[in-house]
C-alpha positions as CSV (number, residue, x, y, z in Angstrom):
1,X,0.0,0.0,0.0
2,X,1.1,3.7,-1.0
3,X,1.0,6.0,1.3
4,X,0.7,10.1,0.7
5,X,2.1,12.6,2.8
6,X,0.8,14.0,5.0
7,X,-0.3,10.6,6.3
8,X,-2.9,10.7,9.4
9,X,-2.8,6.9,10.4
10,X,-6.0,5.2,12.2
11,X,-6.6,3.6,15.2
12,X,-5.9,-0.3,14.5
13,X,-2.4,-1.8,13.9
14,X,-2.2,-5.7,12.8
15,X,0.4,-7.7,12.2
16,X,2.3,-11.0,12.4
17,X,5.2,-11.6,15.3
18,X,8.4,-11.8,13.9
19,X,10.8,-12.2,16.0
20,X,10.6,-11.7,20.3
21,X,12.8,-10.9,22.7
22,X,14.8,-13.9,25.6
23,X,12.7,-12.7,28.0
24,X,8.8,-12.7,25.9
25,X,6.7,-15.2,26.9
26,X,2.7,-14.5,25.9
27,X,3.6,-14.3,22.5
28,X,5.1,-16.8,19.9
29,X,7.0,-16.1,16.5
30,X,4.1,-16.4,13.7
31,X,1.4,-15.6,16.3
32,X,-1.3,-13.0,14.7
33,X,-2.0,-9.8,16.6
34,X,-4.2,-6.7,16.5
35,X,-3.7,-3.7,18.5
36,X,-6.0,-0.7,19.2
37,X,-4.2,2.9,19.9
38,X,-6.8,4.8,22.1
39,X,-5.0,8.2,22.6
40,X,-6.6,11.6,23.2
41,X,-8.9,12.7,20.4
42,X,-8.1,16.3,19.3
């Protein structure tokens, strides 16, 4: 996906764990995950 500037991103992330730290433990590499970003609204 393209993306113009100025970007203004949403809310949701997604992804796919690549790689974790020694020390990780709830997640595993290859695990799917979805986030939510709930900051101030201007």
């Amino acid at each position: 996906m393209e993306a113009r500037f100025p970007l203004i991103p949403g809310w949701e992330v997604a992804g796919v764990i690549e790689a974790r730290g020694f020390d990780a433990t709830e997640f595993e590499v290859g695990d799917e995950v979805v986030g939510y970003i709930n900051n101030v609204w201007g």
